[in-house]
VEXDOMAR-172152 format. One record per residue (C-alpha): residue number from 1; residue in one letter; y, x, z. Coordinates in nm, 3 decimals. Layout:
<vokes>
(voke NUM,'a',(Y,X,Z))
...
</vokes>
This chain:
<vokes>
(voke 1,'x',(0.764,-6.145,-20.861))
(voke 2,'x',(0.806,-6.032,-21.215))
(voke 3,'x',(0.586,-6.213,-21.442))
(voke 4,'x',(0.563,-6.209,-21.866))
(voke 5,'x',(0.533,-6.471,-22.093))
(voke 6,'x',(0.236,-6.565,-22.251))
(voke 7,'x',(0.408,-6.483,-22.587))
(voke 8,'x',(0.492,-6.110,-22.447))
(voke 9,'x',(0.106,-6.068,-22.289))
(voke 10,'x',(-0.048,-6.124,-22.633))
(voke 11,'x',(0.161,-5.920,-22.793))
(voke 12,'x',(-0.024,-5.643,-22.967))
(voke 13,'x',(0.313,-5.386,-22.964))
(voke 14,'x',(0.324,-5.128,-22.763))
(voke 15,'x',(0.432,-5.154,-22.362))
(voke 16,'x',(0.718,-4.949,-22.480))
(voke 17,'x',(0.854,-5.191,-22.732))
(voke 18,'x',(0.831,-5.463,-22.493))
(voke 19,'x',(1.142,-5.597,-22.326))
(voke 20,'x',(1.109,-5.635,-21.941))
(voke 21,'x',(1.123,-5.987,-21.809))
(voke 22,'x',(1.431,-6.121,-21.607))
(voke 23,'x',(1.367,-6.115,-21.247))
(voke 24,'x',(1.359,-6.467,-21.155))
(voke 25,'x',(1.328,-6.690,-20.896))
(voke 26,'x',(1.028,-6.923,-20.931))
(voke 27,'x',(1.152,-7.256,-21.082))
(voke 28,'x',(1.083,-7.441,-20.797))
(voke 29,'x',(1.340,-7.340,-20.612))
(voke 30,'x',(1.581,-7.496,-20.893))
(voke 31,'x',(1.738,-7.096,-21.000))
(voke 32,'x',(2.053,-7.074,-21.177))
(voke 33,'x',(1.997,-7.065,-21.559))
(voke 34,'x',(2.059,-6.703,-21.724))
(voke 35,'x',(2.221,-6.869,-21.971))
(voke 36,'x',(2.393,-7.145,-21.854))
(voke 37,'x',(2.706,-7.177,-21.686))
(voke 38,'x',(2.730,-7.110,-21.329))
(voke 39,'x',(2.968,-7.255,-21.005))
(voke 40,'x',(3.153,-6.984,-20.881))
(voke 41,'x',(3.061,-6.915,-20.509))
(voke 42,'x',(3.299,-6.828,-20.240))
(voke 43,'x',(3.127,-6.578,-20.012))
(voke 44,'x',(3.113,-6.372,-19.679))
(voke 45,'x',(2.879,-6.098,-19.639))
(voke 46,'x',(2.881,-5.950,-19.297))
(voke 47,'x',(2.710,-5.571,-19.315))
(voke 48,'x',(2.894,-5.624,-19.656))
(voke 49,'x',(2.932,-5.188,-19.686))
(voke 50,'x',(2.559,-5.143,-19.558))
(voke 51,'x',(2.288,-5.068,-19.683))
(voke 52,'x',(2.139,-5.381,-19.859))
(voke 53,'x',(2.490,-5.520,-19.799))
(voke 54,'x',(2.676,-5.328,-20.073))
(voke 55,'x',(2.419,-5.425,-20.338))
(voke 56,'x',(2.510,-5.808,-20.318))
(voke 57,'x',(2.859,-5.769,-20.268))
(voke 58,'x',(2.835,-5.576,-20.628))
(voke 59,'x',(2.567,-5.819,-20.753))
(voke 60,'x',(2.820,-6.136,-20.659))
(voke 61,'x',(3.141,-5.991,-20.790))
(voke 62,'x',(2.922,-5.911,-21.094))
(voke 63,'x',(2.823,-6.266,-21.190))
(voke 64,'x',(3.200,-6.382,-21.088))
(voke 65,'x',(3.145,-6.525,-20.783))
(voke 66,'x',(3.428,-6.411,-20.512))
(voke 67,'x',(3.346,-6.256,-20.176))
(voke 68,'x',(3.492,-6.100,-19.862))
(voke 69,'x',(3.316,-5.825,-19.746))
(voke 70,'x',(3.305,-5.769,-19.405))
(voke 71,'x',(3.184,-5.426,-19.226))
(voke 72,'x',(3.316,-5.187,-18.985))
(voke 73,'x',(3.386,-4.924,-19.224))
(voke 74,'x',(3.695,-5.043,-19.465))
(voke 75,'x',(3.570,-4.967,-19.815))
(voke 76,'x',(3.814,-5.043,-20.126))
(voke 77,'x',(3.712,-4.800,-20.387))
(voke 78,'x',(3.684,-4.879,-20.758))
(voke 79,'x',(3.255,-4.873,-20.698))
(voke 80,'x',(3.292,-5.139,-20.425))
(voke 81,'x',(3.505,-5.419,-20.616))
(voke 82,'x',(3.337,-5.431,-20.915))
(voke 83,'x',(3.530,-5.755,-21.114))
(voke 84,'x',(3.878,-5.866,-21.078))
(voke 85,'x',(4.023,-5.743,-20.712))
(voke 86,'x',(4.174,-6.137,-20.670))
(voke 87,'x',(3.797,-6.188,-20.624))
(voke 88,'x',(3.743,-5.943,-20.351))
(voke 89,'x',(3.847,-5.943,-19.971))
(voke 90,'x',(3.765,-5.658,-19.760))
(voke 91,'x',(3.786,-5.646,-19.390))
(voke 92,'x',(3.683,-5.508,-19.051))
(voke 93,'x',(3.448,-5.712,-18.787))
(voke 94,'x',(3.229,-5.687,-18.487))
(voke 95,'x',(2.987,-5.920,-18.488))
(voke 96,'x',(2.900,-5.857,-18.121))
(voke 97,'x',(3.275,-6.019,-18.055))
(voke 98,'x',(3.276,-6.433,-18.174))
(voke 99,'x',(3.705,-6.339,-18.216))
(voke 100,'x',(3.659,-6.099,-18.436))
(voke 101,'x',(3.397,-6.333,-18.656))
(voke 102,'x',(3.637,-6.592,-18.586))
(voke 103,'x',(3.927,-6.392,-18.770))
(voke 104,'x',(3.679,-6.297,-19.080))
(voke 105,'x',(3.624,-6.688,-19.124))
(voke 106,'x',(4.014,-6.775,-19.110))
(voke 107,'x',(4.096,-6.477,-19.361))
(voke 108,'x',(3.838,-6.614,-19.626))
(voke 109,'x',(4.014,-6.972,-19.583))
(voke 110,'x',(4.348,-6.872,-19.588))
(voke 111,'x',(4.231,-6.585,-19.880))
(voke 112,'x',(3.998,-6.840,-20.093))
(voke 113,'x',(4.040,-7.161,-19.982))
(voke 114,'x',(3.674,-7.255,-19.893))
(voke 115,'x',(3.357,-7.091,-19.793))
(voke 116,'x',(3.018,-7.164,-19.969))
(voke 117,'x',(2.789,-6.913,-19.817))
(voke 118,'x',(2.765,-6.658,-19.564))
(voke 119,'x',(2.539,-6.350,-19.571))
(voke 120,'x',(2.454,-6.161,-19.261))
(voke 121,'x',(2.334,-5.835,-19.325))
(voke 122,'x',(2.457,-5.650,-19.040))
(voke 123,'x',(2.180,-5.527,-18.791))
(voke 124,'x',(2.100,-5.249,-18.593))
(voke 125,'x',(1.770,-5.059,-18.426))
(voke 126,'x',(1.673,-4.815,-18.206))
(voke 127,'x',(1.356,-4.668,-18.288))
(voke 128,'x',(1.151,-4.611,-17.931))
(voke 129,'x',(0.911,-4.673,-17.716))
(voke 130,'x',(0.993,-4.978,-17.545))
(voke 131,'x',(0.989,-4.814,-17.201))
(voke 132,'x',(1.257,-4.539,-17.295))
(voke 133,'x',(1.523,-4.752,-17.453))
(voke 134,'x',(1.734,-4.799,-17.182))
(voke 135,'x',(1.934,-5.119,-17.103))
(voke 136,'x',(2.199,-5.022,-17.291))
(voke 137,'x',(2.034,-4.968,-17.581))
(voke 138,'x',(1.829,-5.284,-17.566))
(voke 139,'x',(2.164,-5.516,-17.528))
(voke 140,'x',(2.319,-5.374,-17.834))
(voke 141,'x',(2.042,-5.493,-18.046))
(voke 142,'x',(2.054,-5.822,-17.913))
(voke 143,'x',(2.424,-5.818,-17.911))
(voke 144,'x',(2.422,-5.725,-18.288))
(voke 145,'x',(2.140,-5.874,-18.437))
(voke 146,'x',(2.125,-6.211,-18.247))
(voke 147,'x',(2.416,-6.305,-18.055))
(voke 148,'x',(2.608,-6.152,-18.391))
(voke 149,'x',(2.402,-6.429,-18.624))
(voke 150,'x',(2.505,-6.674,-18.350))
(voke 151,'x',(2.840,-6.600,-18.335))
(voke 152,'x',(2.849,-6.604,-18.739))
(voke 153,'x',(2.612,-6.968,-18.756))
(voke 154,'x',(2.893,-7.102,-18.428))
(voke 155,'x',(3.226,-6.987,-18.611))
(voke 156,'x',(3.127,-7.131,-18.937))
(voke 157,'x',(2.873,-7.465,-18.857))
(voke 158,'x',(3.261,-7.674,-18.804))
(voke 159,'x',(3.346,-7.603,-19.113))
(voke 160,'x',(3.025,-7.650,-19.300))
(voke 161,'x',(2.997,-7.974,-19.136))
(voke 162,'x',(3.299,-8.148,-19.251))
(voke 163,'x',(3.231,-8.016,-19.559))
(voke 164,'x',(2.914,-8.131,-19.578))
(voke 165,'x',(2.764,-7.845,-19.743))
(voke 166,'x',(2.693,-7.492,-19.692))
(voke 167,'x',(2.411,-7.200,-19.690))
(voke 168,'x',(2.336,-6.901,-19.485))
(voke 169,'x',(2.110,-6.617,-19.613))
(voke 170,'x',(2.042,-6.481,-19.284))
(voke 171,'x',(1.864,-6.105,-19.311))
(voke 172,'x',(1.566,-6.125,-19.118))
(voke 173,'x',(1.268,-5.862,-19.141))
(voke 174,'x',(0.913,-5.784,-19.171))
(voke 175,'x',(0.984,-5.664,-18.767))
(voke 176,'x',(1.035,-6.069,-18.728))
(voke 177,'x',(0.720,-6.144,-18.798))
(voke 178,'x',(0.513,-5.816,-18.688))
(voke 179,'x',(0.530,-5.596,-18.357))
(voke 180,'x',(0.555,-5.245,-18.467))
(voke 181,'x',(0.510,-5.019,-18.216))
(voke 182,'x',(0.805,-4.809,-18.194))
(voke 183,'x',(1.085,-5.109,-18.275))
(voke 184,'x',(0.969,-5.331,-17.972))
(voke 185,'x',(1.302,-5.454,-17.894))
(voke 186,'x',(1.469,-5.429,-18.251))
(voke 187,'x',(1.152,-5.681,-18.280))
(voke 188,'x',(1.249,-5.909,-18.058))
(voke 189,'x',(1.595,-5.974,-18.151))
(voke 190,'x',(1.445,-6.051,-18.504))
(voke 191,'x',(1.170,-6.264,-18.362))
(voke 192,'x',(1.501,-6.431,-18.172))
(voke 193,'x',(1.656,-6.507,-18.530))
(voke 194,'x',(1.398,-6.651,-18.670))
(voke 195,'x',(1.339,-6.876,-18.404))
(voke 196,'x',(1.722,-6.959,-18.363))
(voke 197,'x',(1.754,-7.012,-18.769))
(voke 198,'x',(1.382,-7.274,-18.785))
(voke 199,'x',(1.563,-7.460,-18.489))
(voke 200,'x',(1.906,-7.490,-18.646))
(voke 201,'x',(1.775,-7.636,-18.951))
(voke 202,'x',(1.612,-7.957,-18.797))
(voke 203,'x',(2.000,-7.979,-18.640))
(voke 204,'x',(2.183,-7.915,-18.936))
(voke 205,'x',(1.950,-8.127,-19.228))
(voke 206,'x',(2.175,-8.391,-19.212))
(voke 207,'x',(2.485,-8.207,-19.279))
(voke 208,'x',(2.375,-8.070,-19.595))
(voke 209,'x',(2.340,-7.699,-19.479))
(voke 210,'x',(2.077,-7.498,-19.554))
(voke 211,'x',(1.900,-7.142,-19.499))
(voke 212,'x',(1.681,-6.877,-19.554))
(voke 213,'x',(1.553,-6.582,-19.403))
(voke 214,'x',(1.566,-6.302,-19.572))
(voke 215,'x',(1.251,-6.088,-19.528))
(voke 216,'x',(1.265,-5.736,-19.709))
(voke 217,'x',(0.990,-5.480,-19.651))
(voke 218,'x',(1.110,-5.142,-19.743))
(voke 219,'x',(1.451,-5.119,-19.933))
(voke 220,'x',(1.535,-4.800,-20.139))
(voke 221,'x',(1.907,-4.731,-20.193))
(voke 222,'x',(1.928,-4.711,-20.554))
(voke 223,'x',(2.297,-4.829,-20.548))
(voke 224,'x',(2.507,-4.501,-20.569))
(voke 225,'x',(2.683,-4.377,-20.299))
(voke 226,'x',(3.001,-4.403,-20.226))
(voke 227,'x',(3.216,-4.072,-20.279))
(voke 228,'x',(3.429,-4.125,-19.943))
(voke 229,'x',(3.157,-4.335,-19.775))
(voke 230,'x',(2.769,-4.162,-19.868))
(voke 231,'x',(2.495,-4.369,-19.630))
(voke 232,'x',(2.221,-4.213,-19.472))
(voke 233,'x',(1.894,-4.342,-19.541))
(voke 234,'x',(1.838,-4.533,-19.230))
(voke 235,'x',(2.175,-4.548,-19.100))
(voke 236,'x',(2.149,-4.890,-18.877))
(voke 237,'x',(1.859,-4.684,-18.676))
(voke 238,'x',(1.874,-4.475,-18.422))
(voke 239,'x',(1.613,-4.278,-18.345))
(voke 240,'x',(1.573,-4.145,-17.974))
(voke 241,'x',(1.357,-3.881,-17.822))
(voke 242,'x',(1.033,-3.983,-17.649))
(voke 243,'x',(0.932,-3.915,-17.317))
(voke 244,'x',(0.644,-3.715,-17.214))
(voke 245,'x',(0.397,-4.029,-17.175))
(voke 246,'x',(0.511,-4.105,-17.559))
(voke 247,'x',(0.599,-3.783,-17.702))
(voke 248,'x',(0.187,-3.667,-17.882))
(voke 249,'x',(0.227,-3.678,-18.167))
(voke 250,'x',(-0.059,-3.934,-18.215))
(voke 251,'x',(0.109,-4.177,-17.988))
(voke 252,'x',(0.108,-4.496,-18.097))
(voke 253,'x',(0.507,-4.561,-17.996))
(voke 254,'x',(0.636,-4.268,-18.229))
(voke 255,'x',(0.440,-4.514,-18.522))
(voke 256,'x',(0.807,-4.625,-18.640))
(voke 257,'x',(0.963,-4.266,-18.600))
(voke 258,'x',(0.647,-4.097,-18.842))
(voke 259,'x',(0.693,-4.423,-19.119))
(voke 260,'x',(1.094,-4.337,-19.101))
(voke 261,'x',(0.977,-3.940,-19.159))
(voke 262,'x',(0.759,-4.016,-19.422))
(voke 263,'x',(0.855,-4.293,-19.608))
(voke 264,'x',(1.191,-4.116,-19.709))
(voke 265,'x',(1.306,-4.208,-20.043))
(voke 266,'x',(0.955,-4.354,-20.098))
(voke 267,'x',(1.057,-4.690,-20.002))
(voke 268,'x',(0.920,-4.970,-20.337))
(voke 269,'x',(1.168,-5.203,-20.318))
(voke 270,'x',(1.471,-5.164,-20.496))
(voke 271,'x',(1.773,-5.279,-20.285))
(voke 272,'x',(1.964,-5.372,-20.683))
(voke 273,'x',(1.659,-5.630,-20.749))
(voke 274,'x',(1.657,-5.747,-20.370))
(voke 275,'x',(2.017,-5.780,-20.395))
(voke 276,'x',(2.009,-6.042,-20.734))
(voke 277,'x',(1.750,-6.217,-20.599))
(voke 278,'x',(1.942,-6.287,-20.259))
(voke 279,'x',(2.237,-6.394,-20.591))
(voke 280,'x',(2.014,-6.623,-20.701))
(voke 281,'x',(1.911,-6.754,-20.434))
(voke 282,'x',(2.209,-6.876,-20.288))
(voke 283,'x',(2.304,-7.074,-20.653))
(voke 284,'x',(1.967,-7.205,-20.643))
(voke 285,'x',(1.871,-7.588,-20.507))
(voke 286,'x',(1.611,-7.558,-20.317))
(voke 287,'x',(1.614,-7.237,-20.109))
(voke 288,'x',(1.314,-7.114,-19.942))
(voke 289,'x',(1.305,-7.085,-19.552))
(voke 290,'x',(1.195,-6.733,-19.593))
(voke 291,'x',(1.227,-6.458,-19.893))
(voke 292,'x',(1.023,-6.208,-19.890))
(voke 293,'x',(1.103,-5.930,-20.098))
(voke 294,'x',(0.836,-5.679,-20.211))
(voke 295,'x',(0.470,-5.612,-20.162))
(voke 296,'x',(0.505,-5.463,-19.785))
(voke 297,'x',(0.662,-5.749,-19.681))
(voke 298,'x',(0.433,-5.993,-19.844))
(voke 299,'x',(0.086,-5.819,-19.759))
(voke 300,'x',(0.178,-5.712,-19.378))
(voke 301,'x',(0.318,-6.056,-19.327))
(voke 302,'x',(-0.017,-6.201,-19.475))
(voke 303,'x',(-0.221,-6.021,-19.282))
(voke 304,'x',(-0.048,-6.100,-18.930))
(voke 305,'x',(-0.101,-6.479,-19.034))
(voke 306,'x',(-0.468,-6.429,-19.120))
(voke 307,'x',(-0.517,-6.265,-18.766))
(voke 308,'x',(-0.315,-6.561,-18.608))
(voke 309,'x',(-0.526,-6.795,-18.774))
(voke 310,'x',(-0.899,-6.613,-18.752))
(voke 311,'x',(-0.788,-6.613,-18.314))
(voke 312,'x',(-0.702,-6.972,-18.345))
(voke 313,'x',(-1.049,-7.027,-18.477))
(voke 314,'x',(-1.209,-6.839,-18.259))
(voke 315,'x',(-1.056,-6.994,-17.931))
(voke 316,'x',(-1.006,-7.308,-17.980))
(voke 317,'x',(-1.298,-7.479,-17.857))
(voke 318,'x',(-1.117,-7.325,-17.485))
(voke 319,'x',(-0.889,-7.615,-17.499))
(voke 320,'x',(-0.951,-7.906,-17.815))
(voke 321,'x',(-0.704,-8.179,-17.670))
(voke 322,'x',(-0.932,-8.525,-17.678))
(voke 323,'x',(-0.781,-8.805,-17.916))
(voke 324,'x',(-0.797,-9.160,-17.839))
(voke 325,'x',(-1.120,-9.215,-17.964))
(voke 326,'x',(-1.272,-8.935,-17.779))
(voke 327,'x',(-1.040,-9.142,-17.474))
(voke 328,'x',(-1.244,-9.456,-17.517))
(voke 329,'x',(-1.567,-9.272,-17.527))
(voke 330,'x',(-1.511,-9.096,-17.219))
(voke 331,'x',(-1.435,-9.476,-17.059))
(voke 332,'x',(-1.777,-9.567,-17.224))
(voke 333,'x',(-1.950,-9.295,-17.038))
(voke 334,'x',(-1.847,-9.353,-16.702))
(voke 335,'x',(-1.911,-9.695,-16.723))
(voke 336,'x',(-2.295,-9.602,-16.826))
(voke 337,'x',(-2.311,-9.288,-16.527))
(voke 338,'x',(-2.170,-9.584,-16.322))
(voke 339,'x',(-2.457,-9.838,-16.396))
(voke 340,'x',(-2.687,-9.567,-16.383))
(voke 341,'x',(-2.562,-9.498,-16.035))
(voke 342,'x',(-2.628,-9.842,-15.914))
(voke 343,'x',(-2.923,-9.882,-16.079))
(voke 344,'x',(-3.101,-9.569,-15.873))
(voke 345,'x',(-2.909,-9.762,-15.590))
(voke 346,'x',(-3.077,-10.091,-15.637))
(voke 347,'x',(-3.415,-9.893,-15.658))
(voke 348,'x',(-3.362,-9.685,-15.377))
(voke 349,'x',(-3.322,-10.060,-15.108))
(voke 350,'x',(-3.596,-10.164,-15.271))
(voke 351,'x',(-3.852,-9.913,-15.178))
(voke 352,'x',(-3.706,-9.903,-14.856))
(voke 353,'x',(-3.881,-9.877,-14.510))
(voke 354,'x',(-3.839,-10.278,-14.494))
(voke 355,'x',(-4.013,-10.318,-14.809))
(voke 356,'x',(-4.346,-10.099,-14.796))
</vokes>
């Protein structure tokens, strides 16, 4: 996404003495100006002391914009409220429960006075194959991850609407656009958001509201910890043992467990950029329907759509619905079987016993 300026690839001085380029959203999408002045934002940010949650909060309060942060650990340090603290709100939620999202939205009102846009970062994911996870299991994904975005998109859509503006950057992921053996059910609750998010949009254009999808492929922390609060690496996964049909280590199912192992601190994408990208994008004009942030994201993702599209190709002749024109023709054919038919007919009497 970073690109130079023709003035800094000609440049004969050295890649040292060159300054990096801003990280910027194309200029389609309308970005805030780096230099210009900027509206001030009122935010929510549910998974606000996550993972990729705690890197916008900072990147908001940063650029002035004011935000509650909403997670269910209560952080209040001097590294979480970067700015002025009359900027910051921090509270407790459960997504899974539409009171408790209810409660966040009244707070910001009564706190701020308005709501601009909400952030849901808040997810969770067991990693297993898909006939271990137990029922249990399976409902608190979907209770997080989608009826948690519907509870946020229900509590807030009133509002929004009689405001007549408004903008959700909902955190999707590459799992809502790929099956990866391993996250089966962690898929489907994303596949659930994404479908929930296209269909709300058609429902809400009139109203002003808008969204994106937020589509990061592997996020390195490179926020610092917290001293009272440190994260673990993948702390919104849990990873369960496999059963014997699952447990080689070869098996396909443990494919999400071995990329966890391996990947690390490996991940590419750094969860600071991500996180002033997601900035910009909610001061920007025309939003995207999906972000994808990072080269895993964007090259997996490409790939499943090539495969969609080479199947298409290579089925559709199965079933190629007839348009009218074909209609007519069809008409026209059955009208010339038909005189055919009667023609043989009319042949067929005439050569007749009768007749020789």
């Amino acid at each position: 996404m970073e690109r130079l300026s023709s003035h800094q690839e000609q440049s004969p001085r050295s890649a040292d003495t060159i300054p990096k380029p801003k990280l910027q959203l194309p200029s389609s999408c309308d970005p805030p100006s780096p230099t210009g002045p900027k509206k001030q934002l009122v935010w929510i940010i549910f998974g606000g002391t996550g993972h990729m949650g705690r890197s916008l909060v900072k990147s908001a309060l940063t650029h002035g914009d004011r935000v509650t942060s909403v997670g269910k650990v209560f952080e209040s340090g001097p590294e979480h409220t970067v700015g002025r603290q009359e900027n910051f709100l921090g509270t407790l939620c459960d997504v899974r429960a539409r009171d408790s999202v209810d409660q966040v939205v009244r707070r910001t009102l009564d706190h701020f006075g308005r709501i601009d846009v909400i952030a849901n970062c808040s997810g969770y994911g067991v990693i297993g194959a898909c006939e271990d996870q137990d029922e249990y299991e399976v409902r608190n994904q979907f209770e997080t991850n989608f009826m948690g975005t519907l509870h946020i998109i229900q509590s807030s859509l009133p509002y929004f609407r009689q405001q007549n503006a408004g903008r959700y950057l909902i955190f999707s992921s590459t799992s809502g656009a790929l099956g990866v053996p391993g996250l089966g059910p962690y898929c489907a609750t994303k596949y659930a958001v994404e479908g929930l998010i296209e269909a709300m949009l058609y429902e809400t254009d009139s109203f002003n509201v808008k969204a994106t999808l937020v589509e990061p492929g592997f996020v390195r922390r490179d926020e610092p910890d917290s001293i009272t609060n440190p994260l673990p690496t993948w702390g919104h996964f849990l990873i369960t043992p496999a059963s014997d049909a699952y447990g080689q280590a070869s098996s396909p199912a443990l494919h999400a467990k071995r990329m966890v192992q391996w990947l690390g601190d490996r991940q590419p994408t750094s969860a600071v950029k991500s996180a002033e990208l997601v900035w910009q994008l909610a001061h920007c004009s025309y939003p995207p329907l999906r972000l994808l942030l990072g080269s895993y994201a964007i090259e997996s993702i490409r790939d499943r759509l090539r495969s969609v599209t080479e199947e298409l190709e290579d089925w559709k002749h199965l079933n190629f619905p007839a348009g009218p024109e074909a209609g007519e023709a069809g008409e026209a054919v059955k009208d010339d079987k038909d005189m055919a038919k009667q023609d043989r007919d009319d042949e067929s009497q005439d050569s007749g016993p009768e007749n020789s």
